[in-house]
MIPA-507524 format. One record per residue (C-alpha): residue in three letters; x, y, z. Coordinates in pm, whole numbers, plus 50000, padded with zeros to 5 digits. Layout:
<sites>
ALAXYZ ...
</sites>
This chain:
<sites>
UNK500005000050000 UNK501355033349917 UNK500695067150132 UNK500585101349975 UNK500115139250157 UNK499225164750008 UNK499665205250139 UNK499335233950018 UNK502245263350092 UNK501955300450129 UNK505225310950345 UNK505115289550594 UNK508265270150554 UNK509025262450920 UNK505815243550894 UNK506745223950604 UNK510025218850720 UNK508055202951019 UNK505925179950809 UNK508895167550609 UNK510735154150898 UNK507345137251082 UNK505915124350728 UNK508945108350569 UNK508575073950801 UNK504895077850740 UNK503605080950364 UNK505905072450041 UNK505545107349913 UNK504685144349975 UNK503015166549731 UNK503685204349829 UNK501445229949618 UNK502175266849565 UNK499885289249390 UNK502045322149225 UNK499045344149344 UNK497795342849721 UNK494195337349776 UNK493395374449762 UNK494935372949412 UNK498245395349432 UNK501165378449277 UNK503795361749591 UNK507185349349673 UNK507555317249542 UNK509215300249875 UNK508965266049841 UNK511975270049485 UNK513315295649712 UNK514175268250020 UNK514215237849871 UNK517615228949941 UNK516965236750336 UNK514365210350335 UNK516305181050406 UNK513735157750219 UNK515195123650059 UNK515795127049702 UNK512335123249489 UNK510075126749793 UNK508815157049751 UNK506595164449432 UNK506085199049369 UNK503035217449191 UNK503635250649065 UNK500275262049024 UNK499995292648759 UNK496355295148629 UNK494865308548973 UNK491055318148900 UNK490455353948983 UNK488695368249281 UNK484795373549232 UNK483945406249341 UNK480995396349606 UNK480315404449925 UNK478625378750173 UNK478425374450546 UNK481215352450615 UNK483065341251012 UNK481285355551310 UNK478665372551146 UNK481115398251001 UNK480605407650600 UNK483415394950367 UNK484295424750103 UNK485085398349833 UNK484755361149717 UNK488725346849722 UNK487475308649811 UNK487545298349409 UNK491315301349447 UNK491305284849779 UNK489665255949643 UNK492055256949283 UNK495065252649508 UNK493385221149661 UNK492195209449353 UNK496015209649224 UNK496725183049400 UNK495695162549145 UNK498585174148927 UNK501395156249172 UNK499325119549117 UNK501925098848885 UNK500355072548662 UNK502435047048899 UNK500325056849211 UNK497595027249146 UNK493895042549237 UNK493065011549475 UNK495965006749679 UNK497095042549730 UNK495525063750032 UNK495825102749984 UNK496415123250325 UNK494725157950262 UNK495715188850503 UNK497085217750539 UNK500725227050621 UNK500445230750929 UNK497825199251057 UNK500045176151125 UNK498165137351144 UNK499505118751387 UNK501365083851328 UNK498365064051491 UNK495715081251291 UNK497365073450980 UNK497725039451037 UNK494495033551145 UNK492955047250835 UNK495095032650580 UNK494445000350718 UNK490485005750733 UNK489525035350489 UNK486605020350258 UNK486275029049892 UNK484075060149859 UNK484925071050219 UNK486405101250330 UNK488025099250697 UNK488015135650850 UNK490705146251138 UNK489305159451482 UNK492975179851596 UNK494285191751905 UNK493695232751813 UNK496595255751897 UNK496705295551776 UNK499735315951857 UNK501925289452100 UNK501805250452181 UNK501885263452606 UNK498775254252758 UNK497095292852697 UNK497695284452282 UNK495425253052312 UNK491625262452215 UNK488925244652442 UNK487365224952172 UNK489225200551864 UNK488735211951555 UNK488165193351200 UNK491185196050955 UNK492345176850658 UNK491365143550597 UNK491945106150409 UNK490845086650161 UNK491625063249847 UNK493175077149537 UNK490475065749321 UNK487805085449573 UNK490345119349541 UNK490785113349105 UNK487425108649043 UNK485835139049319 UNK486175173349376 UNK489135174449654 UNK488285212149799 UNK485055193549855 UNK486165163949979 UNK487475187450238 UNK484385204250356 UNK482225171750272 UNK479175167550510 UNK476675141250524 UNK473225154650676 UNK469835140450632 UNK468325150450328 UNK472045151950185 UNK472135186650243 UNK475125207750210 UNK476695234950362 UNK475285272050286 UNK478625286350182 UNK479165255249920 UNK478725275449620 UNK481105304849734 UNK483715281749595 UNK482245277349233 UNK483965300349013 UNK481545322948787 UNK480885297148525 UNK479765266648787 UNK477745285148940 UNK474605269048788 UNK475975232948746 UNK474135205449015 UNK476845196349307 UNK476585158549162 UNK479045172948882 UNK481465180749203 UNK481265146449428 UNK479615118549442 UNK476335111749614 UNK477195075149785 UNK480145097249993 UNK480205076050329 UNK482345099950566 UNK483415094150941 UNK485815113951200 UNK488605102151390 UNK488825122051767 UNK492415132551874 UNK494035123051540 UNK496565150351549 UNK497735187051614 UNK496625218051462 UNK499095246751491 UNK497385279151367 UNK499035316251354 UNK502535307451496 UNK505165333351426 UNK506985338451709 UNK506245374151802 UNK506785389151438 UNK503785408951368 UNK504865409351017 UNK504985374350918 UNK501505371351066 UNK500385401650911 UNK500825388750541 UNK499605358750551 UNK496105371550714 UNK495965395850441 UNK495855368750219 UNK493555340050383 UNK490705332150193 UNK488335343650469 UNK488645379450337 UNK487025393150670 UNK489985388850848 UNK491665423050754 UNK490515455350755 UNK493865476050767 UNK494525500550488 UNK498375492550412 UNK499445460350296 UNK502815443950306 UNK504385433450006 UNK503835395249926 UNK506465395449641 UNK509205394749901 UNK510425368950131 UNK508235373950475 UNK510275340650582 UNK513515353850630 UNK513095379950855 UNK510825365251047 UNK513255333151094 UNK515915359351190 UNK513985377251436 UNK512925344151622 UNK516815330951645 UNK517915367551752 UNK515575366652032 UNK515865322652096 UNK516505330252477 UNK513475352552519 UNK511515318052483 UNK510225291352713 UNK511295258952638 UNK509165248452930 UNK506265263052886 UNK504555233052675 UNK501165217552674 UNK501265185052749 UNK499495170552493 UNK502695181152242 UNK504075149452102 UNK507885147852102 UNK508585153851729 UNK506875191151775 UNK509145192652090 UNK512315190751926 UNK511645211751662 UNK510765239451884 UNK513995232552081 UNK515975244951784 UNK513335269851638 UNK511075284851863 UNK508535303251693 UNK505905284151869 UNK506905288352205 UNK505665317152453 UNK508005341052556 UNK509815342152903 UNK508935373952971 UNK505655386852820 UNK507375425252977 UNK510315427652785 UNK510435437652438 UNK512075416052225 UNK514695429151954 UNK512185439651646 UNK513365444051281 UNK513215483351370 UNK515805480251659 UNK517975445851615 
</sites>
């Protein structure tokens, strides 16, 4: 049986860095796609060509997709996240990076003994939960991952209250022959309705098509509880790093500043610099206990997911190193 991933990549290479090193025992290959435009459709960095030798992935691992036909951004408004309005529509090109996947599958990968791992670059499945589904994943399923939710720091404060649902598993021949942004947000509810937001993802031409022409209706779906770790918005205290990537989610409610930082340039560097100038500002010990070893060492060498020591004292910014 062969295992693949599949991420996508904006800037976070620290992340994929991350997933390299727990996924290479785990799944035969990786497949890392990277859109040219972000999701609010302004033309980016290209980091994964950029630090691919810094990777330290086994030769032929890693299958890259350069994707360079984004779809553009439909201007619509629409209530979006906690009741607040969304000034445009950017979730056709979140759903044409997932889609891309596709473009990494190799006509060696054989549809019924291949399982695809779908998430993003920084949900990290854990070893268990990957086992578990390879060995009973169904044809026509899709396995989703309840994770451990962390936003800003793996200490105890970072960790949410309640899991959240992120990425997921399932044949090849399920991912080839069905929509894989939808695969993603698949529900089953009685009546086989949908989500309301479904269509937000269509791009202008779709929007009239039936959703049978996106996945199939004998879908069969079930969750797996504590299957992993999701670590959200870490950037180790530079406002910067954080700041570009949130101008670019998809959920275009999420900014409302005026200025916006250039994408073209590398936001990894500096960021990466800032955290090692400041690397004794952080607590090593300040860890929830639910972090699994792997995520432990990596923050032992690079700890932009750690908490600081100090919350009092400022830390050395890019204005005054």
């Amino acid at each position: 049986m062969k295992r693949i991933a599949c991420v996508p990549l904006l800037q976070e290479i620290w992340a994929l860095k991350l997933q390299i090193a727990h996924l290479i025992p785990l799944v035969d290959s990786l497949i890392v796609v990277e859109g040219d435009r972000t999701f609010a459709g302004y033309e980016k960095f290209m980091y994964f060509e950029h630090y691919q030798e810094e990777l330290n992935a086994p030769p032929g691992f890693v299958r890259y997709v350069r994707v360079s036909d984004m779809p553009e951004v439909i201007s619509e408004s629409y209530v979006a996240s906690a009741g607040r309005i969304a000034p445009e529509n950017r979730w056709p090109l979140d759903r044409h990076i997932r889609k891309a996947a596709v473009r990494g599958f190799t006509p060696d990968d054989n549809d019924n003994d291949t399982i695809v791992f779908v998430h993003d670059v920084d949900e990290f499945i854990s070893e268990e939960a990957m086992k578990y589904s390879s060995e009973t994943i169904q044809e026509n399923e899709v396995i989703s991952f309840s994770l451990a939710d962390y936003r800003g720091s793996i200490s105890p404060r970072g960790r949410r209250p309640d899991d959240i649902m992120c990425g997921y598993a399932t044949k090849l021949s399920t991912a080839r022959k069905n929509d894989m942004h939808f695969l993603r947000r698949f529900v089953i509810r009685e009546g086989g309705a949908v989500p309301a937001n479904f269509r937000l993802s269509l791009t202008t031409p779709e929007k009239d098509r039936p959703l049978r022409d996106f996945f199939d209706k004998n879908l069969t779906t079930r969750s797996m509880e504590n299957a992993g770790w999701h670590l959200s918005s870490m950037h180790g205290y530079y406002q910067n790093y954080l700041t570009a990537k949130v101008q670019n989610f998809a959920h275009s409610e999420s900014w409302r500043g005026d200025e916006r930082l250039s994408i073209t340039s590398d936001q990894y560097a500096p960021m990466a610099e800032f955290v090692m100038k400041n690397f004794d500002m952080f607590d090593q010990t300040n860890v929830d206990e639910n972090i699994p070893e792997f995520i432990r060492s990596f923050s032992a060498n690079f700890p932009i997911m750690l908490e600081r020591r100090t919350p009092n004292v400022a830390l050395k910014s890019e204005r005054n190193p």
